[in-house]
Backbone as XML, in Angstrom:
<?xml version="1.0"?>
<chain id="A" units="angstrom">
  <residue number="1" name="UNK">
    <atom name="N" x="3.196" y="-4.082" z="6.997"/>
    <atom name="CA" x="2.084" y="-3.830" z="6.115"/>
    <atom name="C" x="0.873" y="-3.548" z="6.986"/>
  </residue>
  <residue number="2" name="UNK">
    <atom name="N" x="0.065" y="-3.054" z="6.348"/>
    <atom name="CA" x="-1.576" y="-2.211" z="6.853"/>
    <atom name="C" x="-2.376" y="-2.888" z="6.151"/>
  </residue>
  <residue number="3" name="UNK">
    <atom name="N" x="-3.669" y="-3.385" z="6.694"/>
    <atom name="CA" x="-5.029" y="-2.772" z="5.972"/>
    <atom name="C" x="-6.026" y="-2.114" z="6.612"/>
  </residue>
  <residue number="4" name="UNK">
    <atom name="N" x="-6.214" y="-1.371" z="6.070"/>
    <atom name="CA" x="-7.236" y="-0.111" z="6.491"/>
    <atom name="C" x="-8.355" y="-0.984" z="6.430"/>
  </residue>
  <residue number="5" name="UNK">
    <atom name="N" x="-8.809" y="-0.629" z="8.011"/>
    <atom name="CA" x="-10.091" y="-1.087" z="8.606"/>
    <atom name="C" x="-11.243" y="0.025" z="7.978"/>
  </residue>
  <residue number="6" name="UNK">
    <atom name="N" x="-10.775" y="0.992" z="8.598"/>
    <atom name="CA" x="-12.273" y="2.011" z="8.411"/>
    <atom name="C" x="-11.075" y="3.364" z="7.783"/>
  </residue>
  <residue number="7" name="UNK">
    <atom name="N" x="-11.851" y="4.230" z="7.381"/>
    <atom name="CA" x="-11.380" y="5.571" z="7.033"/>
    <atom name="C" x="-10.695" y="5.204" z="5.018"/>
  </residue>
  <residue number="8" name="UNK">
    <atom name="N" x="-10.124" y="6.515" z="5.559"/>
    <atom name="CA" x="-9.221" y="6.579" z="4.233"/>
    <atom name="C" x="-7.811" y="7.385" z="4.638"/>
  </residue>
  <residue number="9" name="UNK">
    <atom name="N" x="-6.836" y="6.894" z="3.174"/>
    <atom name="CA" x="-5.133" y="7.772" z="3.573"/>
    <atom name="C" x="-4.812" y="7.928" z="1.962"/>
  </residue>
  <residue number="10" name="UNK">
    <atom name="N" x="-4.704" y="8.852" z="2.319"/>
    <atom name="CA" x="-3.450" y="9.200" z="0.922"/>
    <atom name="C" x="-1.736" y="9.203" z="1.161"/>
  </residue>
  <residue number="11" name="UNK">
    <atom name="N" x="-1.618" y="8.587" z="-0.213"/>
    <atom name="CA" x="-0.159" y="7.903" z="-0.230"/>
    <atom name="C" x="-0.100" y="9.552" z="-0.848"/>
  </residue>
  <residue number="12" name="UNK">
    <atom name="N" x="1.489" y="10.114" z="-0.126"/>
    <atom name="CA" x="2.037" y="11.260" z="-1.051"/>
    <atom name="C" x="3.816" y="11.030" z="-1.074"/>
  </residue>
  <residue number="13" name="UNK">
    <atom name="N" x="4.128" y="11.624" z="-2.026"/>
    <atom name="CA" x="5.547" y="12.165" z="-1.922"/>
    <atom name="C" x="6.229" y="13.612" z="-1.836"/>
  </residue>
  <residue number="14" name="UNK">
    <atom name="N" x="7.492" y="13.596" z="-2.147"/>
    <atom name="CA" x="8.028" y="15.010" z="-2.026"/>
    <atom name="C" x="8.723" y="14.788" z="-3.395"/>
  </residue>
  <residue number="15" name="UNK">
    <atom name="N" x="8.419" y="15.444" z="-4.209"/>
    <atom name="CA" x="8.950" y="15.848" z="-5.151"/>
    <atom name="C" x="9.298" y="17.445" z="-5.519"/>
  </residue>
  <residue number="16" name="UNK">
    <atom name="N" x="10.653" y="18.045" z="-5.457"/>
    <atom name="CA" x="10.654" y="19.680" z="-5.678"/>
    <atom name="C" x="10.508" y="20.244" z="-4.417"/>
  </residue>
  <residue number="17" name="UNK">
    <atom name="N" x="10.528" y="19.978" z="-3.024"/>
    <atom name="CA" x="10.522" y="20.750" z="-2.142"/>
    <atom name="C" x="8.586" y="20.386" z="-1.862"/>
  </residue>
  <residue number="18" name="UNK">
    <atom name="N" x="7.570" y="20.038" z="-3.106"/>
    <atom name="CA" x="6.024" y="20.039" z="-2.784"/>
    <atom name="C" x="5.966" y="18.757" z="-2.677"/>
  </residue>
  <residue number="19" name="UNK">
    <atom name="N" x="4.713" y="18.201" z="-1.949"/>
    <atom name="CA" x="4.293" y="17.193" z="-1.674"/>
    <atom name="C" x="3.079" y="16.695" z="-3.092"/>
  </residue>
  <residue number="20" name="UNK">
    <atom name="N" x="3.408" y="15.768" z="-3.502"/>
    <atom name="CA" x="2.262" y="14.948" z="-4.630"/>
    <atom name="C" x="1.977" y="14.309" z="-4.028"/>
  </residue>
  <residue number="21" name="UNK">
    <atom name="N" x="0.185" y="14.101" z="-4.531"/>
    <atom name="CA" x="-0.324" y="12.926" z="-4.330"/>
    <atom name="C" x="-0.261" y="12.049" z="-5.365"/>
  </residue>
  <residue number="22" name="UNK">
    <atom name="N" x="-0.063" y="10.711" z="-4.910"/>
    <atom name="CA" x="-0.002" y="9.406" z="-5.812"/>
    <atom name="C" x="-1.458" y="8.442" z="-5.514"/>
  </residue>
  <residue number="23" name="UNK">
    <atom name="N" x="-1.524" y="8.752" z="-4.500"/>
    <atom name="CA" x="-3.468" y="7.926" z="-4.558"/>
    <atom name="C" x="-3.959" y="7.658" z="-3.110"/>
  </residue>
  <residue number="24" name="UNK">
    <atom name="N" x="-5.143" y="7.775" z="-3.067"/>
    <atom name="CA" x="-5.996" y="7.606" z="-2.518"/>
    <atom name="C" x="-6.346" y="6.226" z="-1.718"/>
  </residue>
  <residue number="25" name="UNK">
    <atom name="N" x="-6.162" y="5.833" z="-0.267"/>
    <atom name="CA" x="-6.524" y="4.358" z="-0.443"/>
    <atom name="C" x="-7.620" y="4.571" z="0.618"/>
  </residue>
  <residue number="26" name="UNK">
    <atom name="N" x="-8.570" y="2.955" z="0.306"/>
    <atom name="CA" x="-9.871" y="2.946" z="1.318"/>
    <atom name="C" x="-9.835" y="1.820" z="2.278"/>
  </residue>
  <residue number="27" name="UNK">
    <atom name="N" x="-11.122" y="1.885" z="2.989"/>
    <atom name="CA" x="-11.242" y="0.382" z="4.088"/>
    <atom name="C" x="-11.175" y="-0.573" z="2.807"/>
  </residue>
  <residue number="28" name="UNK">
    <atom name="N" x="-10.067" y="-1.471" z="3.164"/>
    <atom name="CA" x="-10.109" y="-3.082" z="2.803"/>
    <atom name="C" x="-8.688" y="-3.283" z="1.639"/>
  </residue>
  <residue number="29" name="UNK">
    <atom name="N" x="-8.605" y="-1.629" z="1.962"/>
    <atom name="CA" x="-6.691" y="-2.103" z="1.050"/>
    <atom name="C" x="-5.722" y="-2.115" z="1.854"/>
  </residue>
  <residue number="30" name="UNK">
    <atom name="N" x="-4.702" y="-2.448" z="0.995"/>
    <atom name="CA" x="-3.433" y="-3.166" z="1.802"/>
    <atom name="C" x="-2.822" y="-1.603" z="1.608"/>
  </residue>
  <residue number="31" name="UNK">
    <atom name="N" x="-1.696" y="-1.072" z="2.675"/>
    <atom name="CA" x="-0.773" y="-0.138" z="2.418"/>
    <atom name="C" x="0.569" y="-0.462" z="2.877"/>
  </residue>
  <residue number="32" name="UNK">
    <atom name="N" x="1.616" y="-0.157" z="2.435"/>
    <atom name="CA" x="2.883" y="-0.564" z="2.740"/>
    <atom name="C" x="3.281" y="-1.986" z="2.808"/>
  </residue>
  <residue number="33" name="UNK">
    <atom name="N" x="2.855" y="-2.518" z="1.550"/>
    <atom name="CA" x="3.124" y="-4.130" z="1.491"/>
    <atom name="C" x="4.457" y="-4.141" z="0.973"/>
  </residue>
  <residue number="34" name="UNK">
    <atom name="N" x="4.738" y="-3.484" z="0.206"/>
    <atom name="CA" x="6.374" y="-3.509" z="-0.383"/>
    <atom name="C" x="7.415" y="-3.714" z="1.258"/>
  </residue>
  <residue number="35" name="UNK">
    <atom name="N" x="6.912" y="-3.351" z="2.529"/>
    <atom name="CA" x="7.353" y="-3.910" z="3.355"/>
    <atom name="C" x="7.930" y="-5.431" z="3.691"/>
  </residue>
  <residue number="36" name="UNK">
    <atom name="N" x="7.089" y="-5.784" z="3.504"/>
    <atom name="CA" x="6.839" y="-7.353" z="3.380"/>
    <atom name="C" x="8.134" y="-7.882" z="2.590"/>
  </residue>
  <residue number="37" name="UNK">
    <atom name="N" x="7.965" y="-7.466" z="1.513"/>
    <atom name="CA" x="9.178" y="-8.235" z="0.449"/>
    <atom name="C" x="10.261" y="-7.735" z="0.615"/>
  </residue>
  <residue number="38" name="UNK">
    <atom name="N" x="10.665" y="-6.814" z="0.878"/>
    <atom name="CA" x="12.034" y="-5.955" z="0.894"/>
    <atom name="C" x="12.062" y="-5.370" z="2.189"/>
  </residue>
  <residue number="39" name="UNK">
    <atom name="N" x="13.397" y="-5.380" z="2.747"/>
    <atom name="CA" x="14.057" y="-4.394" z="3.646"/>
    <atom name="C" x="14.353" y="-2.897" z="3.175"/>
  </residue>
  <residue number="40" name="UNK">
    <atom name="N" x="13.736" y="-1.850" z="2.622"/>
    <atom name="CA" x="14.138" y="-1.314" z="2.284"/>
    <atom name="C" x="13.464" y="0.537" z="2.701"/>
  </residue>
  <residue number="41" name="UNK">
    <atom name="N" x="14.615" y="1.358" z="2.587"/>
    <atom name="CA" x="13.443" y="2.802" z="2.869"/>
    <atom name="C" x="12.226" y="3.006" z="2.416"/>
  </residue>
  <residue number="42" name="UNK">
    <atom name="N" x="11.290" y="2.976" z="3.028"/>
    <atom name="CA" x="9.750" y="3.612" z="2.718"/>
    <atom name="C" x="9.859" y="4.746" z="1.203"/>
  </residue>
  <residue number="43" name="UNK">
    <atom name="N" x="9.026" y="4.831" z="0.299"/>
    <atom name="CA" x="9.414" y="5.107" z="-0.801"/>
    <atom name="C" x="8.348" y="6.395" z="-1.136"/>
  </residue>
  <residue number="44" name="UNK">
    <atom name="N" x="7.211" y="6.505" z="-0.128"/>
    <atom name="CA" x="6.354" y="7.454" z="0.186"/>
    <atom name="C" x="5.847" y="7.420" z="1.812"/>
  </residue>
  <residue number="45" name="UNK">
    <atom name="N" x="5.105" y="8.388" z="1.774"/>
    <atom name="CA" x="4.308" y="8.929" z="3.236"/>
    <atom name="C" x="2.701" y="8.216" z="2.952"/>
  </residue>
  <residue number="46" name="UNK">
    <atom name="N" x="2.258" y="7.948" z="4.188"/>
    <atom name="CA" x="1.098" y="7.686" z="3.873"/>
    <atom name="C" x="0.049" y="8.633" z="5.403"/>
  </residue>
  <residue number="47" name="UNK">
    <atom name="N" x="-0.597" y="8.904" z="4.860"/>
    <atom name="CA" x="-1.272" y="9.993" z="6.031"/>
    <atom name="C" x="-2.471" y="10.141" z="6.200"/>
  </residue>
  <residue number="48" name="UNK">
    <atom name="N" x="-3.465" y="9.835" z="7.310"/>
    <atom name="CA" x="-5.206" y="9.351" z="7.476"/>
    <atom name="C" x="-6.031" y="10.444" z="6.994"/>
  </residue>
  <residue number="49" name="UNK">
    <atom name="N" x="-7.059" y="10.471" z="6.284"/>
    <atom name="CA" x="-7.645" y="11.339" z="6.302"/>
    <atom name="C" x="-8.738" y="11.534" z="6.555"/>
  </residue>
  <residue number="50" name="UNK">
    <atom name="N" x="-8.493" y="11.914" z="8.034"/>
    <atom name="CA" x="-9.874" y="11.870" z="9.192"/>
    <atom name="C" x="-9.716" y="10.832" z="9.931"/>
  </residue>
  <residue number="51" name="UNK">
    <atom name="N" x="-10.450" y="10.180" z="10.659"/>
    <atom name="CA" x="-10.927" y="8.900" z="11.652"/>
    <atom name="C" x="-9.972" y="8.129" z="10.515"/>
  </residue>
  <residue number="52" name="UNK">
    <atom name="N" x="-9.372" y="6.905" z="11.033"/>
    <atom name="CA" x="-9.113" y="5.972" z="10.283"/>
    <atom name="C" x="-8.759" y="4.862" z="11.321"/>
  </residue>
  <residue number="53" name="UNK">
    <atom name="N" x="-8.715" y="3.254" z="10.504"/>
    <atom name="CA" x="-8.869" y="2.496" z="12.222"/>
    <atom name="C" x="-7.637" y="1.670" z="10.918"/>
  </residue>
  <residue number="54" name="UNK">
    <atom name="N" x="-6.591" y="0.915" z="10.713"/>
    <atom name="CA" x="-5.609" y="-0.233" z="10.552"/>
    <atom name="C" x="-5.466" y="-1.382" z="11.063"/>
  </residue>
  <residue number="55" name="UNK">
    <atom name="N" x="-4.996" y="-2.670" z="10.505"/>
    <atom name="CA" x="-4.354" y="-3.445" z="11.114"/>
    <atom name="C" x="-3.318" y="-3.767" z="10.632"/>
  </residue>
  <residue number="56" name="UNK">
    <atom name="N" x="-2.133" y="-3.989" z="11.386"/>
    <atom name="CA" x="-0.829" y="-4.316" z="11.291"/>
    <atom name="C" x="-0.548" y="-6.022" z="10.919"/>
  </residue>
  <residue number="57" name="UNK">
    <atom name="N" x="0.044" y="-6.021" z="10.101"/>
    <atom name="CA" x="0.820" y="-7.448" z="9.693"/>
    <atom name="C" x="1.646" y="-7.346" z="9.312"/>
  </residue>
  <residue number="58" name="UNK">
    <atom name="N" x="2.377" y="-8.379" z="10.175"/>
    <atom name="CA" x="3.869" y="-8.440" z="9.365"/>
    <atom name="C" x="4.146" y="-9.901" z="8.924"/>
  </residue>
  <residue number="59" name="UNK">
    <atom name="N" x="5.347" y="-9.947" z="8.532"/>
    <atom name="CA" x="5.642" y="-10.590" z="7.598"/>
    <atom name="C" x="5.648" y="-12.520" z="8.196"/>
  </residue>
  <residue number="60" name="UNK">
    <atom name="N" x="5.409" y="-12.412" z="9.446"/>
    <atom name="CA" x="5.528" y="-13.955" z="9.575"/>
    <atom name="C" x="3.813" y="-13.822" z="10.064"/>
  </residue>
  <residue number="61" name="UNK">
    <atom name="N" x="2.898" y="-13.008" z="10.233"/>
    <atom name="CA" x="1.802" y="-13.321" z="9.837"/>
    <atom name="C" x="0.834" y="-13.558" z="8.386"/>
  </residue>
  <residue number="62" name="UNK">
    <atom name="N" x="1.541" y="-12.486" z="7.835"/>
    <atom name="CA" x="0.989" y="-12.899" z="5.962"/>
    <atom name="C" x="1.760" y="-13.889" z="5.661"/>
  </residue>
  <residue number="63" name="UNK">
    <atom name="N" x="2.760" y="-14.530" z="5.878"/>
    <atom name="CA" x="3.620" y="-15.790" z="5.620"/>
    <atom name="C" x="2.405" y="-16.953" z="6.043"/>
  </residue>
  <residue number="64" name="UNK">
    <atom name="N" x="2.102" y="-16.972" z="7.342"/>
    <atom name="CA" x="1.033" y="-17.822" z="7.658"/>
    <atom name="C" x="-0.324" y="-18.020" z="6.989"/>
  </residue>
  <residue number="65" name="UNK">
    <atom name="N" x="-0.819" y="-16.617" z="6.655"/>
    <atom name="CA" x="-2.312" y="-16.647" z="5.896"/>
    <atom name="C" x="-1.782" y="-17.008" z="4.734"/>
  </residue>
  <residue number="66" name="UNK">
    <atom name="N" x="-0.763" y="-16.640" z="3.908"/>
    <atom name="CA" x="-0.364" y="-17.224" z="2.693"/>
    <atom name="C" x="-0.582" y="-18.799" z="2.439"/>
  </residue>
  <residue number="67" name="UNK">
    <atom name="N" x="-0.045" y="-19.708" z="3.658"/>
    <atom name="CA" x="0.004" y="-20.935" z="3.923"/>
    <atom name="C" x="-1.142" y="-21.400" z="3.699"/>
  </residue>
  <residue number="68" name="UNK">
    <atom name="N" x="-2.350" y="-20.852" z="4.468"/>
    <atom name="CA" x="-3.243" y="-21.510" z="4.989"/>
    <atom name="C" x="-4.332" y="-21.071" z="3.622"/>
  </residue>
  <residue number="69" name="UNK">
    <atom name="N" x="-4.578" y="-19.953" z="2.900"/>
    <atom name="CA" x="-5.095" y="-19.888" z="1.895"/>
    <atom name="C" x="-3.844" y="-18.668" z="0.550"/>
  </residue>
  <residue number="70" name="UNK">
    <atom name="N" x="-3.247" y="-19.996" z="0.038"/>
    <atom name="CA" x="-2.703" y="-19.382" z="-1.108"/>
    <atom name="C" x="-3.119" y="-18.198" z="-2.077"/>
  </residue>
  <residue number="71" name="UNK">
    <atom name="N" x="-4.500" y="-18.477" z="-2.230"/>
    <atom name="CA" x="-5.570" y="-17.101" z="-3.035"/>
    <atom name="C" x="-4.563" y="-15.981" z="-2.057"/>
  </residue>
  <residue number="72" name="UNK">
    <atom name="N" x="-4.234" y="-15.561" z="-1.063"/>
    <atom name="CA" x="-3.853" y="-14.402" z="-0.934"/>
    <atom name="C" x="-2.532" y="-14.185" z="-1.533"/>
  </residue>
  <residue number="73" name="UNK">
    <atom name="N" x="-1.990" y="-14.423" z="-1.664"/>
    <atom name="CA" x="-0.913" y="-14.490" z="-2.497"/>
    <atom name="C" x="-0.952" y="-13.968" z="-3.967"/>
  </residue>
  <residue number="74" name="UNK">
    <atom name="N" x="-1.624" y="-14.405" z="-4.753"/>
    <atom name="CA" x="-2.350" y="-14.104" z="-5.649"/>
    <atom name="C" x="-3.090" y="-12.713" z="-5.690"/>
  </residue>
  <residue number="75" name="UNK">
    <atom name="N" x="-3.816" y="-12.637" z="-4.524"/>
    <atom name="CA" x="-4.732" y="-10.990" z="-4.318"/>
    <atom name="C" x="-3.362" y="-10.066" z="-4.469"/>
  </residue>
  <residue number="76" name="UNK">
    <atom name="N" x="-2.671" y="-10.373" z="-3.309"/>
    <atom name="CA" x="-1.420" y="-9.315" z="-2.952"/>
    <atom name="C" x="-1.100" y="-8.686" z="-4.709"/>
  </residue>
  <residue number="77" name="UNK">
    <atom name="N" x="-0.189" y="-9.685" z="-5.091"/>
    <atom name="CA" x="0.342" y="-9.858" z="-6.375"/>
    <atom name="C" x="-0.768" y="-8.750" z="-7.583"/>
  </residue>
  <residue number="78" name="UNK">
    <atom name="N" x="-1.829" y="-9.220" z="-7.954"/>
    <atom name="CA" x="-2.962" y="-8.236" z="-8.215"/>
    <atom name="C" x="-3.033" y="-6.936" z="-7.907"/>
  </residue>
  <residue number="79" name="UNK">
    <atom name="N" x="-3.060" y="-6.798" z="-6.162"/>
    <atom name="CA" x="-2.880" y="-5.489" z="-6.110"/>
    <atom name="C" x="-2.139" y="-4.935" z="-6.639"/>
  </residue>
  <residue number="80" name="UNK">
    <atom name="N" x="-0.801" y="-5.115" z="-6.403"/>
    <atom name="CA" x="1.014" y="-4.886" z="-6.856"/>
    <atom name="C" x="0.690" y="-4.570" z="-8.055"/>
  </residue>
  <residue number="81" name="UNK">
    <atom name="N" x="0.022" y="-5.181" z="-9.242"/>
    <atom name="CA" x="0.405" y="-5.036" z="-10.604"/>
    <atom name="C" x="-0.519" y="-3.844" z="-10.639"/>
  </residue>
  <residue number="82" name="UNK">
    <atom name="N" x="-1.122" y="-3.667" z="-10.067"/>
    <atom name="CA" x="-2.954" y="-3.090" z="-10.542"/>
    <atom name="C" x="-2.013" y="-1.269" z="-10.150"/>
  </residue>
  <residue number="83" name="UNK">
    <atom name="N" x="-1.170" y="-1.098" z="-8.718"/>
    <atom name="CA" x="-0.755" y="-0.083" z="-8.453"/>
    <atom name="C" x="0.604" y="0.250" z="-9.579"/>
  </residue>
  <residue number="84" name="UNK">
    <atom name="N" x="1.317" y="-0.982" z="-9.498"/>
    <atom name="CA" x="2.412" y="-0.807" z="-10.551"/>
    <atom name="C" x="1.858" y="0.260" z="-11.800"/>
  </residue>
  <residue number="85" name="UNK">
    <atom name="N" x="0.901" y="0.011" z="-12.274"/>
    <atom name="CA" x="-0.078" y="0.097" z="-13.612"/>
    <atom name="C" x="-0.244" y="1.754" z="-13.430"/>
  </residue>
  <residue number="86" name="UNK">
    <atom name="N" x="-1.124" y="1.917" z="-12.099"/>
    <atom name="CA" x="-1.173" y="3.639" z="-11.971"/>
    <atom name="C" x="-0.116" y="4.175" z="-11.788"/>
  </residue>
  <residue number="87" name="UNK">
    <atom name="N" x="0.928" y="3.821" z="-10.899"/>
    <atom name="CA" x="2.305" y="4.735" z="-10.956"/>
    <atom name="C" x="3.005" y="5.026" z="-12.512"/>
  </residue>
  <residue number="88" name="UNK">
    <atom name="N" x="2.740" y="4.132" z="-13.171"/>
    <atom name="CA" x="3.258" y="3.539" z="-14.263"/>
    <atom name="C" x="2.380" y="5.034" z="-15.429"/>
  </residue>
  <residue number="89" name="UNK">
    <atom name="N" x="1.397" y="5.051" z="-14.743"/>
    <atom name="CA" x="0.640" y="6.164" z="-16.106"/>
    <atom name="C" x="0.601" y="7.583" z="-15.282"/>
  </residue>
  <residue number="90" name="UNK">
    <atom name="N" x="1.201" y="7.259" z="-14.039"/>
    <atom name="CA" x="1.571" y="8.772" z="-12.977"/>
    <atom name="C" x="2.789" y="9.565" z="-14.401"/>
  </residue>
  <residue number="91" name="UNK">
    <atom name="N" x="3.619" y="8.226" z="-14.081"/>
    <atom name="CA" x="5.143" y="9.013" z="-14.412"/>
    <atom name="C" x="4.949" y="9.272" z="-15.780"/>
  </residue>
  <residue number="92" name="UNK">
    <atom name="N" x="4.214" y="8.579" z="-16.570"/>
    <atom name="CA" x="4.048" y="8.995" z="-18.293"/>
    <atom name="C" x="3.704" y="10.475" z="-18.696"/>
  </residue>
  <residue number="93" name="UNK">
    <atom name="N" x="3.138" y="10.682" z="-17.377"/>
    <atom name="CA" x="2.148" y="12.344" z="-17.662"/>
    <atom name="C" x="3.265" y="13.165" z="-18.143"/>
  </residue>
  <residue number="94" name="UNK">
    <atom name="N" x="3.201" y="14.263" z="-18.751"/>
    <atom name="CA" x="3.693" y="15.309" z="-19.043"/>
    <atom name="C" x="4.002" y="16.223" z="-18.253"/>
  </residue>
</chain>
């Protein structure tokens, strides 16, 4: 998992041979947290746009901040539903 220090990235996919965008992220969000919980293939691209600065965590460091203040746990979770929610009204479109 990421959080974007400075800059911005857009999450895209390949759908049809073209690339979609699915969203936009800024300094102070998490990207590629579905890492964290699952072993599993990356499910999009994520790509800087312009300057951008990250930090890396993995999973026995958010295991630790989890420990030490539970509220993140909770944030994570939030995020998750909050993105669930936009993918969720991505795929409804027509």
């Amino acid at each position: 998992m990421y959080i974007i220090q400075e800059g911005r990235v857009e999450v895209v996919v390949e759908q049809g041979g073209q690339e979609v965008r699915l969203a936009v992220r800024e300094a102070g969000q998490p990207i590629g947290e579905m890492g964290i919980f699952e072993r599993q293939p990356r499910c999009a691209t994520v790509r800087a746009l312009g300057q951008t600065r990250v930090l890396t965590v993995d999973k026995a460091l958010f295991l630790r901040r989890v420990h030490q203040d539970p509220a993140l746990a909770y944030s994570m979770m939030q995020t998750m539903s909050e993105r669930i929610r936009e993918l969720s009204t991505l795929v409804a479109l027509p």
